[in-house]
C-alpha positions in Angstrom: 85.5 83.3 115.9 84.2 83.1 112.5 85.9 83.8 109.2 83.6 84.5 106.1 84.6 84.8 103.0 82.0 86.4 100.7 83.1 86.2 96.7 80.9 88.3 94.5 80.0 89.6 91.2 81.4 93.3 91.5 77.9 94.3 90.3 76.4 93.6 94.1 79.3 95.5 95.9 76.8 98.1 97.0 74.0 95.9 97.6 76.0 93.4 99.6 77.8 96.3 101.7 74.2 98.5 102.7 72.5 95.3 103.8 74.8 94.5 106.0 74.8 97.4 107.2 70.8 97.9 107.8 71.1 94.4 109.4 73.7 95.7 111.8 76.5 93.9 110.9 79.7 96.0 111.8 81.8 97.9 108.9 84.7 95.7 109.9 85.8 93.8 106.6 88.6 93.2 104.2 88.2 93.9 100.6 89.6 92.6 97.6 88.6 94.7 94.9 89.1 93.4 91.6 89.1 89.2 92.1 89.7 87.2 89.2 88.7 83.4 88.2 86.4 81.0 87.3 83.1 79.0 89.0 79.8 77.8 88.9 78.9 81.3 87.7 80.8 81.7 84.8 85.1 82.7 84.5 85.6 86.4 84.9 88.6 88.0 84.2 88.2 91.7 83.6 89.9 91.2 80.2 88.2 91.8 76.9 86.9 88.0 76.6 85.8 87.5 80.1 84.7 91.6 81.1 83.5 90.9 84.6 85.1 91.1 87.6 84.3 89.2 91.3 84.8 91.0 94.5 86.0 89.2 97.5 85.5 90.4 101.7 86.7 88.8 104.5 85.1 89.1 108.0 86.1 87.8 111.3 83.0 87.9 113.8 81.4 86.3 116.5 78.9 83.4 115.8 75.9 86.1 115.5 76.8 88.5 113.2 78.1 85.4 111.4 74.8 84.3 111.3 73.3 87.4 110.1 76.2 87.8 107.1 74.0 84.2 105.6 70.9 85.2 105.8 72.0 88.8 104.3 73.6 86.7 101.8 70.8 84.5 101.1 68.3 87.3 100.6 70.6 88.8 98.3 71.2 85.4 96.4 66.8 85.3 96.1 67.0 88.8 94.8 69.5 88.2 91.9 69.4 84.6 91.2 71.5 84.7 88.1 74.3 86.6 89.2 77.4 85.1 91.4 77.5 85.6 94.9 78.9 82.4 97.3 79.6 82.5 100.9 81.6 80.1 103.2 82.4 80.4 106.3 84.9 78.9 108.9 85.8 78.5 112.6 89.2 79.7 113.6 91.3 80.3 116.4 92.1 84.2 116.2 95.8 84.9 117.2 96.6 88.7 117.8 100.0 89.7 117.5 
């Protein structure tokens, strides 16, 4: 199983979400709404210094929906060079309790 973690400016929410979804990547997904903090892309804080806010999701998936989350990812990352959007991505063992 693969866990990826998608951090994003809040300004490519919608983008992000209706590719995915025209590439056939299931609606299954944790979202963190409002993420705070500071990268490559600039600090945003949702305050009146730093404005802008990141949105986080969280997906556990089989290798090729994993797969098609990059290249989703990647596309979008062509399209808007200049805004923040990383991925990473990570093998776990999935534990169901």
């Amino acid at each position: 199983m693969t866990r990826t973690e998608i951090i994003a400016n809040r300004a490519l929410e919608e983008d992000i979400i209706e590719r995915l979804r025209e590439h056939g990547v299931p609606p299954l997904y944790t979202k963190v709404p409002a993420v705070h903090g500071a990268g490559s892309s600039g600090e945003r804080h949702g305050d009146h210094v730093w404005p802008e806010e990141n949105v986080l999701f969280l997906f556990y998936t089989d290798g090729a929906v994993a797969r098609t989350i990059v290249d989703v990812v990647r596309s979008i990352k062509r399209q808007y060079p200049d805004t923040g959007v990383k991925l990473y991505q990570y093998q776990v063992d999935a534990i169901v309790l």
